[in-house]
N, C-alpha and C positions, 0 to 999 in steps of 0.2 A: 555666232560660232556654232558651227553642226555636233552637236555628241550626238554618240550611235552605240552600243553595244550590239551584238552578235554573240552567236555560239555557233564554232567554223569549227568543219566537220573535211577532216583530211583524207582524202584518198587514201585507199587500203595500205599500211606500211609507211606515209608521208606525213606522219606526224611531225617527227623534227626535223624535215625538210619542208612541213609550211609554218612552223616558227619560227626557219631562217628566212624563209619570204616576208614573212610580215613585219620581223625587225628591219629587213632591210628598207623598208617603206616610212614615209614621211605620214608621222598624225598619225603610226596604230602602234596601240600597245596590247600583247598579247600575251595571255597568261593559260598553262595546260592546267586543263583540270585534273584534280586530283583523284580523281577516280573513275571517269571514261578516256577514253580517245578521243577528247574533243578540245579545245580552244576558247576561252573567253578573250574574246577583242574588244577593245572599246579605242571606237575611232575619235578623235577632238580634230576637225581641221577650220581654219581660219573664218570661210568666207563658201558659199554654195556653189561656187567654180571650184574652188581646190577637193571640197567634196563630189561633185561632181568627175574629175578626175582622178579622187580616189577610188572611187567604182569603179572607172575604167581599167583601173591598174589590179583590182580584186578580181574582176570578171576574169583576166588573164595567165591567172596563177594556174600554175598545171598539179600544182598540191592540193589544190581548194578542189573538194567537192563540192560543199553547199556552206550560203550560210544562212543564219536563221537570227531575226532580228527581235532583240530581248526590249529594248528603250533605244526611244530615240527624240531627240530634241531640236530646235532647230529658233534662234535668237530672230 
């Protein structure tokens, strides 16, 4: 099973419009940090196909600037 952390970095103003993208999403859980503009995610999905398709669906977000990848693990 894939864990991944990131620090997801919102488009100017879309802050709590991409921590309603990212709840709406399967496998992320997303937490604003407390003292920048930015995002900690940490992804858990099953299997390296539903990860693989989690990317897909990150790549997509029109909130997401960038993300920057802190730990990542992979069973």
């Amino acid at each position: 099973m894939p864990v991944f952390s990131y620090l997801a970095y919102p488009k100017p103003g879309a802050k709590e419009q991409l921590i309603r993208d990212l709840a709406a999403l399967d496998y992320c859980e997303a937490t604003p940090a407390d003292n920048a503009e930015i995002l900690i995610l940490v992804t858990d999905t099953p299997d390296e196909d539903q990860e693989k398709a989690l990317q897909k669906k990150l790549k997509k977000l029109s909130s997401l600037e960038s993300l920057g990848m802190t730990f990542g693990h992979v069973d």
